[in-house]
Structure formats: structure tokens, C-alpha cells
N, CA, C and O atoms as a MOPAC input file, in Angstrom:
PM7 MOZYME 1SCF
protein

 N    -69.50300 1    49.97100 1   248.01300 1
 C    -70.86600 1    50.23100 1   247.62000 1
 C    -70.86900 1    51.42700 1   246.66700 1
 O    -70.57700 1    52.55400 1   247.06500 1
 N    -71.19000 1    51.17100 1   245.44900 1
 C    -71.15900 1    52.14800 1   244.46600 1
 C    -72.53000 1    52.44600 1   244.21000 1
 O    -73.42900 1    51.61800 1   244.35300 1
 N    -72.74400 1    53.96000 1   243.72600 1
 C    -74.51100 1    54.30700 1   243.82400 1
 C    -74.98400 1    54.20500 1   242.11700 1
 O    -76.05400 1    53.94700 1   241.56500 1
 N    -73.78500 1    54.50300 1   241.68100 1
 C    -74.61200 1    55.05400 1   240.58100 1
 C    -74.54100 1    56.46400 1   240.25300 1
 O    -74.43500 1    57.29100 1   241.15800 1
 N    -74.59900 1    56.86900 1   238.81700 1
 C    -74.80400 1    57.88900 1   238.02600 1
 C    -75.84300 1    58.77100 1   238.77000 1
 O    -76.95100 1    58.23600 1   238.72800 1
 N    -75.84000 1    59.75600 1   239.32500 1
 C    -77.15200 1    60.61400 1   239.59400 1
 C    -77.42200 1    60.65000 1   241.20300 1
 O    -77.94000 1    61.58300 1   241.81500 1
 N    -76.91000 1    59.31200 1   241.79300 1
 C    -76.69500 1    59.27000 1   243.19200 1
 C    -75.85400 1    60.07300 1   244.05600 1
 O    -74.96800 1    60.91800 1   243.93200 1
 N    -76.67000 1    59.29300 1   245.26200 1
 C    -75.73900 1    60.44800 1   246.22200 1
 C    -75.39700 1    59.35800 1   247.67500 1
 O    -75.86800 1    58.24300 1   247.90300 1
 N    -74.37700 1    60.19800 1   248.52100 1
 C    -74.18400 1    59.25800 1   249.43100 1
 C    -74.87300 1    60.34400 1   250.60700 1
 O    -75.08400 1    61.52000 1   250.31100 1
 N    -75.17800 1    59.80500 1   251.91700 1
 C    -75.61300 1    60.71600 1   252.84900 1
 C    -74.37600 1    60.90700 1   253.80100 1
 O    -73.73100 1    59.86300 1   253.90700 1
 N    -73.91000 1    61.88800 1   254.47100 1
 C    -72.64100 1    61.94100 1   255.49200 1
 C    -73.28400 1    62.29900 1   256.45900 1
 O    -74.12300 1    63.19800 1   256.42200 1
 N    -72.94800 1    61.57800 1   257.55300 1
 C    -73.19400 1    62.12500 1   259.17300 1
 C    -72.38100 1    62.11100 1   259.72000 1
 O    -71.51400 1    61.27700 1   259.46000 1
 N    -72.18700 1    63.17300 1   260.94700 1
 C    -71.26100 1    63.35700 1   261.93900 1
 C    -71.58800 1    63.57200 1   263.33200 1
 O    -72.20100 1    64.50200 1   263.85700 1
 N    -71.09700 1    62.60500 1   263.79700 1
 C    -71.61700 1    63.00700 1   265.47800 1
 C    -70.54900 1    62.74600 1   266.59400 1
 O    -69.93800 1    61.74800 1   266.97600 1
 N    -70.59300 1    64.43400 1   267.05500 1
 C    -69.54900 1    64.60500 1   268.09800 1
 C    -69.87000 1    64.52700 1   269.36300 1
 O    -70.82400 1    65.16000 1   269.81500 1
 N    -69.31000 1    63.94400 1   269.90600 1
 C    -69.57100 1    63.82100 1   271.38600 1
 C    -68.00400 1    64.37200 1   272.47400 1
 O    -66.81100 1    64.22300 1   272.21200 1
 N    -68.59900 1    64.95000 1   273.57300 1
 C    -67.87400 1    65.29200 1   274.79700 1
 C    -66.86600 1    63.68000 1   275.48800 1
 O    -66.63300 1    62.49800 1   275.23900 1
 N    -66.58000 1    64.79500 1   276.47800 1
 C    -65.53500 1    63.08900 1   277.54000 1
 C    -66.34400 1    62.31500 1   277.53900 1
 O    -65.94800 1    61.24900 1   277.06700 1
 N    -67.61600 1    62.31400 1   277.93600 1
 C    -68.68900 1    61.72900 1   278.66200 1
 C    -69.01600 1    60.94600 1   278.01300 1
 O    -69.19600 1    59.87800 1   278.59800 1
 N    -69.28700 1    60.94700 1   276.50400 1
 C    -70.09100 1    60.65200 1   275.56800 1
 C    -71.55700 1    61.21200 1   275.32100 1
 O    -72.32700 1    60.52100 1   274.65400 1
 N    -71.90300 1    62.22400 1   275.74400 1
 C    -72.70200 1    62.67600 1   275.33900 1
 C    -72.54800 1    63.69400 1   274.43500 1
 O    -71.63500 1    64.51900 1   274.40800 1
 N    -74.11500 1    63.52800 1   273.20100 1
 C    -73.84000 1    64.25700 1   271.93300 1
 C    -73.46900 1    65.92300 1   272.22600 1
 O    -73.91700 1    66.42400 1   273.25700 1
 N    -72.73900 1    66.65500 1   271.40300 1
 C    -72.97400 1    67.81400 1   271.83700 1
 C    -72.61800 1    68.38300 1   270.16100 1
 O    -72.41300 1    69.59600 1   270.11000 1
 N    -72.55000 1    67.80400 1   269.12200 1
 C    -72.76600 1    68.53100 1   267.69700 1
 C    -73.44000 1    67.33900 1   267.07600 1
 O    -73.63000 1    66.30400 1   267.71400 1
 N    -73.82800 1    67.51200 1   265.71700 1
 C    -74.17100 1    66.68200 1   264.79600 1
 C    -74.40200 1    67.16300 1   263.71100 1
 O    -74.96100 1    68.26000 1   263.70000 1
 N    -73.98600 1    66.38200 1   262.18100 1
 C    -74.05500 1    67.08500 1   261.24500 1
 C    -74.50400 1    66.49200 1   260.12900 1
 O    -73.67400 1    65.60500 1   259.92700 1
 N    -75.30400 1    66.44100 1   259.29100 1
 C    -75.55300 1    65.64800 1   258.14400 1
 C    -74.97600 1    66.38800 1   256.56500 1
 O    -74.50700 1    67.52500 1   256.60500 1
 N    -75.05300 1    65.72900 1   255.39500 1
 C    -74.48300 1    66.42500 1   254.50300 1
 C    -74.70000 1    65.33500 1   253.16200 1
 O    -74.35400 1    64.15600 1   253.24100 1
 N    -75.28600 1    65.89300 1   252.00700 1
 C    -75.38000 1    65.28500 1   251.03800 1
 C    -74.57300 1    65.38300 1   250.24500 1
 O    -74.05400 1    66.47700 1   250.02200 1
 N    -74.21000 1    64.21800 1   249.54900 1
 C    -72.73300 1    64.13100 1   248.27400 1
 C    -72.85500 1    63.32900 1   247.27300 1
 O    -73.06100 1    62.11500 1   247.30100 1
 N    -72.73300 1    63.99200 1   246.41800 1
 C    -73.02900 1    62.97000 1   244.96800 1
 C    -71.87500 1    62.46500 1   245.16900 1
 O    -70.75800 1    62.82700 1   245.53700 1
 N    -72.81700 1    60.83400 1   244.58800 1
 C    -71.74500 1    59.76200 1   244.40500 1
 C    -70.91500 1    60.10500 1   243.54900 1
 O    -71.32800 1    60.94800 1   242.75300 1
 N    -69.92200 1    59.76800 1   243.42600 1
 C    -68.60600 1    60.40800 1   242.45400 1
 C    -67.79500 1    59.41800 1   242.44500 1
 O    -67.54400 1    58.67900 1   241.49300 1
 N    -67.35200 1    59.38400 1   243.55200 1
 C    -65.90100 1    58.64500 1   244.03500 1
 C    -65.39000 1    57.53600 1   244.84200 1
 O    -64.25800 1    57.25400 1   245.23800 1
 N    -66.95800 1    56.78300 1   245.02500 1
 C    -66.97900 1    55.70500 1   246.05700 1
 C    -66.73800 1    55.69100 1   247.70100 1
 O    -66.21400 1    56.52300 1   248.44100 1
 N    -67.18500 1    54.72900 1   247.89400 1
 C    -67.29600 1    55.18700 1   249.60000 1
 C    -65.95500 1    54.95200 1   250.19400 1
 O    -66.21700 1    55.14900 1   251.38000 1
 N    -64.92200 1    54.71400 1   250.15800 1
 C    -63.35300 1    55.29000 1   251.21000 1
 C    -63.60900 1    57.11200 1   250.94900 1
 O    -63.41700 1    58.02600 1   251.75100 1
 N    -64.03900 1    57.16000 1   249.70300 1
 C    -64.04900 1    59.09300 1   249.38200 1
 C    -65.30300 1    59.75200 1   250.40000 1
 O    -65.30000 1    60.64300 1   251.25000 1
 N    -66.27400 1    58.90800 1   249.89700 1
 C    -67.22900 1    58.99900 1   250.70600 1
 C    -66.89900 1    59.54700 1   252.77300 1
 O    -67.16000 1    60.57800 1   253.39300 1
 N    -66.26000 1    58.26200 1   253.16600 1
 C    -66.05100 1    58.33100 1   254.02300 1
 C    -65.30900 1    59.34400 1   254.62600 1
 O    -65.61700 1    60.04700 1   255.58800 1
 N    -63.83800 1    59.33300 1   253.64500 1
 C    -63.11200 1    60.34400 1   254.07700 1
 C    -63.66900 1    61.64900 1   253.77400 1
 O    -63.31600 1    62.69300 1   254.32300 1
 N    -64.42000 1    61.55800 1   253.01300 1
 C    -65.29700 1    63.05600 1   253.65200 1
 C    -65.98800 1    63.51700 1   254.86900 1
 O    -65.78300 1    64.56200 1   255.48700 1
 N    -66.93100 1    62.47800 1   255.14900 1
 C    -67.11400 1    62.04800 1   256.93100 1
 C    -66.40100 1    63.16800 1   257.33900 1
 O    -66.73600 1    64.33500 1   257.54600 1
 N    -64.90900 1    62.32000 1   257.43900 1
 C    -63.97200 1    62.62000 1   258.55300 1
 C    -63.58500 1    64.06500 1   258.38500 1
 O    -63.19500 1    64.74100 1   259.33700 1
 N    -63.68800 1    64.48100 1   257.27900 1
 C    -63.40000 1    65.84200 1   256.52600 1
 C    -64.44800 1    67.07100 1   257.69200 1
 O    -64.10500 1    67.97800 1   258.45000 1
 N    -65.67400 1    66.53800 1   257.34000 1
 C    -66.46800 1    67.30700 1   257.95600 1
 C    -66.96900 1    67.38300 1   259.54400 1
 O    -67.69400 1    68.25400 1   260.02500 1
 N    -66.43400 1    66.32400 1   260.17500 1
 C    -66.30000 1    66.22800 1   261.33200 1
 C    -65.22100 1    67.07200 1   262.40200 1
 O    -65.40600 1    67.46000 1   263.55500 1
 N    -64.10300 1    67.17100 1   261.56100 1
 C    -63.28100 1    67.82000 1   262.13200 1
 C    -63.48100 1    69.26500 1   261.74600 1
 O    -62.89700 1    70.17900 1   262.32700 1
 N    -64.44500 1    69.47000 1   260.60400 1
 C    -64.66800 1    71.18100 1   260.22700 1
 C    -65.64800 1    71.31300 1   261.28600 1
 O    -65.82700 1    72.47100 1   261.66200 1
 N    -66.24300 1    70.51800 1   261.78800 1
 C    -67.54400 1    71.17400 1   262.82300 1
 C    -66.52200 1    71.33200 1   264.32200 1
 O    -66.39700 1    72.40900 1   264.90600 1
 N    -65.93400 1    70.19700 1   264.72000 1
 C    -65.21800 1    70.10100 1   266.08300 1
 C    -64.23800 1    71.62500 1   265.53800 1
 O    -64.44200 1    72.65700 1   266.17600 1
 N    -63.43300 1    71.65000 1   264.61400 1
 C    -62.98800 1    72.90900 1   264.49600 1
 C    -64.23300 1    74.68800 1   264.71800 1
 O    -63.98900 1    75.80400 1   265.17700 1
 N    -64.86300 1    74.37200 1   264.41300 1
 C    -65.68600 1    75.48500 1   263.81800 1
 C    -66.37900 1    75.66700 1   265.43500 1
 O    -66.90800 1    76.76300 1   265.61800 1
 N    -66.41600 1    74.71800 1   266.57100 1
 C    -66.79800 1    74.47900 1   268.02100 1
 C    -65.99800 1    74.62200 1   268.88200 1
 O    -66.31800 1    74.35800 1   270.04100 1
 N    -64.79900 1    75.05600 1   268.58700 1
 C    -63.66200 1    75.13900 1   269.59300 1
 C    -63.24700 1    74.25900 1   270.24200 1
 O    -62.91500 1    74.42200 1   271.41600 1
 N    -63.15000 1    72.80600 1   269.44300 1
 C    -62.43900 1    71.99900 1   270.54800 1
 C    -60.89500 1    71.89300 1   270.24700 1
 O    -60.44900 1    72.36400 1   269.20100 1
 N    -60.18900 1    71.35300 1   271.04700 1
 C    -58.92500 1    71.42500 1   270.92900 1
 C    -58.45300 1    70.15600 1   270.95900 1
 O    -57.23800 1    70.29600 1   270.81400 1
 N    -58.72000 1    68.85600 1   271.07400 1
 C    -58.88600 1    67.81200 1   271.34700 1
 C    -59.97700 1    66.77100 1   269.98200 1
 O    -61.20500 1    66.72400 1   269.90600 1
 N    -59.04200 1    66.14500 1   269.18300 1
 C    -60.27800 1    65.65700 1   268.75200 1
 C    -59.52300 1    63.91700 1   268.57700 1
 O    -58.43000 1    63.50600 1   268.18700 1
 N    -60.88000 1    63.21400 1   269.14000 1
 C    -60.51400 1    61.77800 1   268.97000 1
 C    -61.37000 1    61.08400 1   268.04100 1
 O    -62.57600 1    61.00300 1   268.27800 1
 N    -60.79200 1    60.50500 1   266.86300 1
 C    -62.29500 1    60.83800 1   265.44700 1
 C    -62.05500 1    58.70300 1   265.65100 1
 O    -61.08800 1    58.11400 1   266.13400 1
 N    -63.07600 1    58.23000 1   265.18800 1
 C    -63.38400 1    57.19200 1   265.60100 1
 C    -63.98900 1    56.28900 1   264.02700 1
 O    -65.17900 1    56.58000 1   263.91200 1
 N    -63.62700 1    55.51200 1   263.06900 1
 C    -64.35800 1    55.35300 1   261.78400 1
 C    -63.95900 1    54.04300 1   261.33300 1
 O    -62.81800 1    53.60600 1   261.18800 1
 N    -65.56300 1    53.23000 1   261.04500 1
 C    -65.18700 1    52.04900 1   260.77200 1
 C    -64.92900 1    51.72800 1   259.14300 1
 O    -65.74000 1    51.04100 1   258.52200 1
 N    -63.60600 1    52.34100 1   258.44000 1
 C    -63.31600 1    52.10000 1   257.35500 1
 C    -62.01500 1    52.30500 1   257.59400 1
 O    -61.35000 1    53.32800 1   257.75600 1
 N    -61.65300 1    50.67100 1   257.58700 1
 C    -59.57400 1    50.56800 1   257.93100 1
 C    -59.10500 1    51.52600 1   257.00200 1
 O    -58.56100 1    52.56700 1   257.37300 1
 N    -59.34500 1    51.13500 1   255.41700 1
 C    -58.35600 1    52.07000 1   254.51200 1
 C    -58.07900 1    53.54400 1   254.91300 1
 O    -57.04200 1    53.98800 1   255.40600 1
 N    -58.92000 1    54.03700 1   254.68300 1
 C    -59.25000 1    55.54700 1   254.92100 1
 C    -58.03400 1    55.68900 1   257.02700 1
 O    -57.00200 1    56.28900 1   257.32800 1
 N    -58.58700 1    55.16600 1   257.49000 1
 C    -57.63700 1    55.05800 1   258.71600 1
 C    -56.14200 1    55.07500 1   258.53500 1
 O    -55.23400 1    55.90600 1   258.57300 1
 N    -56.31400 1    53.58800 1   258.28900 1
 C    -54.73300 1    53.46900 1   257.80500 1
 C    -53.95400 1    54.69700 1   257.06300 1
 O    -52.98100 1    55.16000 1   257.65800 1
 N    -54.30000 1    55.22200 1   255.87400 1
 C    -54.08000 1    56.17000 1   255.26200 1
 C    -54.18900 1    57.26900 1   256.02600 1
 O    -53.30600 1    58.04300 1   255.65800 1
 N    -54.94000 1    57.82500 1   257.06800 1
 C    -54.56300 1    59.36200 1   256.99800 1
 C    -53.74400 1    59.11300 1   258.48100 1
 O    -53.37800 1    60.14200 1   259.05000 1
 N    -53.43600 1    57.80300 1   259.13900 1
 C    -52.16600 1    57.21200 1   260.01300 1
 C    -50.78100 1    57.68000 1   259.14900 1
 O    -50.07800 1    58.65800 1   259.40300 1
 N    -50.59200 1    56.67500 1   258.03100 1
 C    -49.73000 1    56.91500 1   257.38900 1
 C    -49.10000 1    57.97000 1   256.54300 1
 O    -47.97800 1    58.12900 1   256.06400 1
 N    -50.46100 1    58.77600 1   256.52800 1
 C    -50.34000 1    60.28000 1   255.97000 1
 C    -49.78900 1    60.01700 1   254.33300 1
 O    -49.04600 1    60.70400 1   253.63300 1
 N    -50.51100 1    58.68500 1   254.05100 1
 C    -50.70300 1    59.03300 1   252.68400 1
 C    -51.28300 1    59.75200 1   251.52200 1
 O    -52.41500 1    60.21300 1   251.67100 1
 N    -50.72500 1    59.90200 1   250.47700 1
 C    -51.47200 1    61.20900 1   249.85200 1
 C    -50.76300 1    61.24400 1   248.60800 1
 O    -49.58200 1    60.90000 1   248.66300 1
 N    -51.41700 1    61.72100 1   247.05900 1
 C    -51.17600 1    61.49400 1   246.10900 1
 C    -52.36700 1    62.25800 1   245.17800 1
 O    -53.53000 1    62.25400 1   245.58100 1
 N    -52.02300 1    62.86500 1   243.99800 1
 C    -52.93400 1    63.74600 1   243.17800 1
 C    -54.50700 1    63.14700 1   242.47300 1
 O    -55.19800 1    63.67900 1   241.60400 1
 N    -54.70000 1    62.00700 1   243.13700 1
 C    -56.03900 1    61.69500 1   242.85300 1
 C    -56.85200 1    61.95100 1   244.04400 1
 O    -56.43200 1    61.89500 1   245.20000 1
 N    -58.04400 1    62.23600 1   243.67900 1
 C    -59.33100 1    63.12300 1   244.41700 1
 C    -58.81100 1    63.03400 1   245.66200 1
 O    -58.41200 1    63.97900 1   246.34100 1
 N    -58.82200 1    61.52600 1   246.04800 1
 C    -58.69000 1    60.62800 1   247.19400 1
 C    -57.31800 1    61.21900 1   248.25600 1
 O    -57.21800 1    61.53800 1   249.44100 1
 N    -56.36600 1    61.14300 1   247.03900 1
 C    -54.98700 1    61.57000 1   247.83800 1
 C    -54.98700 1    63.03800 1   248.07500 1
 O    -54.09700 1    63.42200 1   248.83400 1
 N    -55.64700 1    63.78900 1   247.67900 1
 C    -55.83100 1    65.20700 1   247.68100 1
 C    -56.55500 1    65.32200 1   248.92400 1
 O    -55.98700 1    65.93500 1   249.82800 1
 N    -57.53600 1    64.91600 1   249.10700 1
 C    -58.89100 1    64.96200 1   250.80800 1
 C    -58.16600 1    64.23500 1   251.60900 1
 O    -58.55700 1    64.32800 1   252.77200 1
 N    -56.94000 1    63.29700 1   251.41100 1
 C    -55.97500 1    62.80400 1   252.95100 1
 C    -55.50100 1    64.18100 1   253.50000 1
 O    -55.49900 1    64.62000 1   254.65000 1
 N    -54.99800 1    64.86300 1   252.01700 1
 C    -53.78200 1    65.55100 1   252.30900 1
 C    -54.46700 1    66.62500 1   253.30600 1
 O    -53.82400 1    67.06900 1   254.25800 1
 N    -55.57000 1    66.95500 1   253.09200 1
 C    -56.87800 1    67.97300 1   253.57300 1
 C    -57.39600 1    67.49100 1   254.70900 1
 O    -58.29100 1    68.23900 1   255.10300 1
 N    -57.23600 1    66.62700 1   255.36200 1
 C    -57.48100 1    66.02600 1   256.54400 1
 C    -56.41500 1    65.77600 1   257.31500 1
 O    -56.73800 1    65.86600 1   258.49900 1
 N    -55.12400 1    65.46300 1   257.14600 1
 C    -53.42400 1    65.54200 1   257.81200 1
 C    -53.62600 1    67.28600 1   258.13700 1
 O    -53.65200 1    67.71900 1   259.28900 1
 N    -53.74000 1    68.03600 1   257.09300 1
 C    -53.77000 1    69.22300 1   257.30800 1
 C    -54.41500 1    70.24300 1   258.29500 1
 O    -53.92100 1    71.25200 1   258.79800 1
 N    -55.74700 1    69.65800 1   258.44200 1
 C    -56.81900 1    70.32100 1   259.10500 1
 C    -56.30400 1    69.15600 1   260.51700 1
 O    -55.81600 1    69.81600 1   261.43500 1
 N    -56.33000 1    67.96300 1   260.74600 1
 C    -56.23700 1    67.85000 1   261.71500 1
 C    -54.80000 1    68.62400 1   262.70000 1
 O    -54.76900 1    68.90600 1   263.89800 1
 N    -54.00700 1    68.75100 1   261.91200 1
 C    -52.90900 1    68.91800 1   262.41400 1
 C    -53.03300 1    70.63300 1   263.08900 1
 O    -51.99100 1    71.06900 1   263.57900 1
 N    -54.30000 1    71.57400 1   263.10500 1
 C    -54.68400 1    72.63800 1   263.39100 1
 C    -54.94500 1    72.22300 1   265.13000 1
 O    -55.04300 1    73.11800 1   265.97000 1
 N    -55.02000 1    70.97900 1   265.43800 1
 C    -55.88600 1    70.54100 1   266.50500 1
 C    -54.76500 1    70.24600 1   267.79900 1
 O    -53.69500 1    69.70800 1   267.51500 1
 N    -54.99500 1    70.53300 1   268.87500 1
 C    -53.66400 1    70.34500 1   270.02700 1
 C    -53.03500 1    68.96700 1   269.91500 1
 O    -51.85700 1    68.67700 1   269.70200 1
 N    -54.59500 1    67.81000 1   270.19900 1
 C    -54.56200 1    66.77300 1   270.04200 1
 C    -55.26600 1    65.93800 1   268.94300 1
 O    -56.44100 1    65.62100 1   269.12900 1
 N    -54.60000 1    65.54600 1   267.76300 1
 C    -55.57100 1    64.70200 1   267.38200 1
 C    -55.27000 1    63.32900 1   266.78800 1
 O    -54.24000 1    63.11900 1   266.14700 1
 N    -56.44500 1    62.15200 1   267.08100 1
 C    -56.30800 1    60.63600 1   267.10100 1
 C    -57.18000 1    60.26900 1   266.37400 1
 O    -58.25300 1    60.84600 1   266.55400 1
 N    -57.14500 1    59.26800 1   265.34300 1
 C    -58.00400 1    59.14800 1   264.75500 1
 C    -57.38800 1    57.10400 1   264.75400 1
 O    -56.29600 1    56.70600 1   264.34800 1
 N    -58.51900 1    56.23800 1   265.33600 1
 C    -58.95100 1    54.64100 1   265.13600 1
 C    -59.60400 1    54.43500 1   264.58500 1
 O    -60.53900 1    55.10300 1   264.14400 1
 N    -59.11600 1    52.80700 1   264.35000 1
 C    -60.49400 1    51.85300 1   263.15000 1
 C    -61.09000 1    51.36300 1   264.72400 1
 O    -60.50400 1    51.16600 1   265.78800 1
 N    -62.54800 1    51.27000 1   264.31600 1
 C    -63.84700 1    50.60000 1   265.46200 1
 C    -64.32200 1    49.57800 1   264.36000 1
 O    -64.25700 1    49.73800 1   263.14200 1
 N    -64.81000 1    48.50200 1   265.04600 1
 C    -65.40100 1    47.83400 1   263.65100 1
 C    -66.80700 1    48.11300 1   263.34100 1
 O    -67.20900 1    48.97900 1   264.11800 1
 N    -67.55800 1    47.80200 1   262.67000 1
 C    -68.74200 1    48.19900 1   261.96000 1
 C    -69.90300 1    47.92500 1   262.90600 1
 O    -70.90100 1    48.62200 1   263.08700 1
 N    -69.51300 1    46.56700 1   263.56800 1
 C    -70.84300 1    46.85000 1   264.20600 1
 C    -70.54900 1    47.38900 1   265.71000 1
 O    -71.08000 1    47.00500 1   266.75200 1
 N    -69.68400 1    48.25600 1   265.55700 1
 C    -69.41600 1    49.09600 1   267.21100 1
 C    -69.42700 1    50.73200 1   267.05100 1
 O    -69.06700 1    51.55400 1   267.89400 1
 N    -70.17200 1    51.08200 1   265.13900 1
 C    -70.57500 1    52.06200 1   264.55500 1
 C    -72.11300 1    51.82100 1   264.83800 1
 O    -72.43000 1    50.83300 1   264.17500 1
 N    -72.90100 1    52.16900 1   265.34600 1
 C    -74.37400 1    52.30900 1   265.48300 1
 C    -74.85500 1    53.09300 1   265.26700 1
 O    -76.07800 1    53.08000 1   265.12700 1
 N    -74.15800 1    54.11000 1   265.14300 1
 C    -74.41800 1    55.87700 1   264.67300 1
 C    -74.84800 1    55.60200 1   263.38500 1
 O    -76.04700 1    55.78300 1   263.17200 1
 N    -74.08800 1    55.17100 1   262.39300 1
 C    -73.80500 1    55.14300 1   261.44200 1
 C    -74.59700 1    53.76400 1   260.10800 1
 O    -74.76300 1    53.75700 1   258.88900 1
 N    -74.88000 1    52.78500 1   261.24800 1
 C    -75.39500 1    51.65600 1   260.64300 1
 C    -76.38100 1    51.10900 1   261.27600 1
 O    -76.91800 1    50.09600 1   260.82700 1

């Protein structure tokens, strides 16, 4: 889904405890630029800056966009925008005791869609 010149994408983040109940949430506006895997992997970017910035030590990040998954699994990474924000997310997660990151499929994202 591409926006367009002048557009923007919206980012949300919502963290939840063992339980599943919410206990952060974060929204964040981003000009379209770079399409939504960038999009996304920003998501994930800013999700783990809040669970960081909250003291958890534990983070299990959950996102229904395989590529972006697959990739920061494989810890791919390369000097375009894209490969630069993996490398920034391997990085930052790797600050974390535990961290896991799965594909869910889209409609088991409700947060989000």
C-alpha cells in the first residue's frame, strides 16, 4: 500500500504484560517515504523503544508482515533505508534478556486492522 507524495502512514504500538493486558501504547506519524515493510519495520522499531524506555527485559514482539519477520529472523541487512532499520532493530533488540519476534496473520492483528 503506497500513499503517495505528501502522505503519511500512522504507527501504533501496543504492549501488553503475561496476562495480556495493555500496559503501554504508542502512536506515531510517518511520512510515506518508503512503503509499508519500512513502514512496518518502524512499528517494530518503536515498540521495542517504548518496552525499552519501560524496563522490560523480556520482549515477545508479535507482526503480521512475514517479510519484515523473516528478515529481522535472518538478521538481514544492507545499506538501503530498509537494511539500515533491520540493522537498528537486531541491534536494539539484542539490548533485551529475551527477545522473540513471530509472523501472526492479519486477521489475528485486531489491534492493528
Amino acid at each position: 500500500m503506497w500513499m503517495g507524495v505528501g502522505s503519511y502512514w500512522g504507527l501504533g504500538v501496543v504492549i501488553r504484560n503475561q496476562f495480556g493486558n495493555v500496559v503501554a501504547a504508542r502512536t506515531k506519524k510517518l511520512r510515506a517515504a518508503h512503503g509499508p515493510d519500512y513502514a512496518e519495520a518502524r512499528a517494530i522499531m518503536l515498540g521495542l523503544q517504548v518496552a525499552l524506555k519501560c524496563g522490560y527485559f523480556s520482549v515477545r514482539l508479535k507482526s503480521d508482515c512475514l517479510g519484515v519477520v523473516q528478515s529481522i529472523l535472518q538478521k538481514r541487512s544492507n545499506s538501503s533505508y530498509f537494511g539500515v532499520l533491520l540493522k537498528q532493530i537486531i541491534n536494539l533488540g539484542s539490548q533485551f534478556g529475551v527477545f522473540n519476534i513471530c509472523h501472526i496473520g492479519r486477521n489475528a492483528n485486531r489491534v492493528a486492522h
